[in-house]
C-alpha positions, -999 to 999 in steps of 0.1 A, spaced: -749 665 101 -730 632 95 -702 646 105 -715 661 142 -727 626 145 -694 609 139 -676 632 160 -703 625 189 -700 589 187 -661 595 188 -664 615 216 -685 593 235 -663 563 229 -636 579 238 -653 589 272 -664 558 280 -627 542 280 -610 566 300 -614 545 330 -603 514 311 -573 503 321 -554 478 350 -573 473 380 -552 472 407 -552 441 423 -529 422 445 -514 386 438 -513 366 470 -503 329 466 -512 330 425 -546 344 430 -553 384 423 -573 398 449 -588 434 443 -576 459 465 -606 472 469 -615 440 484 -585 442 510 -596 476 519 -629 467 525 -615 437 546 -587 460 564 -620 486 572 -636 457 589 -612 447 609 -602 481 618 -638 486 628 -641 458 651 -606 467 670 -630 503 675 -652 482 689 -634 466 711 -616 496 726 -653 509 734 -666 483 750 -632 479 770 -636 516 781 -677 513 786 -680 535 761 -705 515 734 -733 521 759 -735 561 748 -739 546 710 -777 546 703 -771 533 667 -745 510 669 -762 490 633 -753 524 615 -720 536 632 -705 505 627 -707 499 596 -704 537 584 -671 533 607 -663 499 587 -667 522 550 -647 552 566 -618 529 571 -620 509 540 -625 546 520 -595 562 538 -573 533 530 -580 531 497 -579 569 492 -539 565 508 -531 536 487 -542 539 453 -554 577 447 
């Protein structure tokens, strides 16, 4: 019985730092920025050029939920980078 336990605990442990390791992370100008940060940041931006190509063409009118699409658009961006980058 001690022994299941043990090997449990060992088991457990050793599940729990599998994801351990470097983050990755960008240094820009001596500080490391996440790059999940950049991503999220790059999604935003990426989001509002969307915008501004609707609104250019007269197309943001047909969006009845603009508070959700935008910022599902913003995630979709910042999700797709990150899945290019660092996957």
């Amino acid at each position: 019985m001690k022994k299941m336990r043990s090997l449990c605990v060992c088991m457990l442990a050793t599940g729990l730092l599998t994801g351990c390791g470097r983050a990755p992370s960008f240094n820009i100008l001596g500080s490391f920025f996440p790059a999940w940060l950049l991503c999220m940041v790059a999604g935003i931006v990426l989001a509002t050029i969307v915008n501004r190509i609707l609104t250019f063409y007269k197309l943001d009118t047909i969006l009845s939920w603009t508070i959700v699409v935008y910022p599902c658009l913003a995630a979709f961006f910042a999700f797709t980078l990150w899945l290019l980058f660092f996957s």
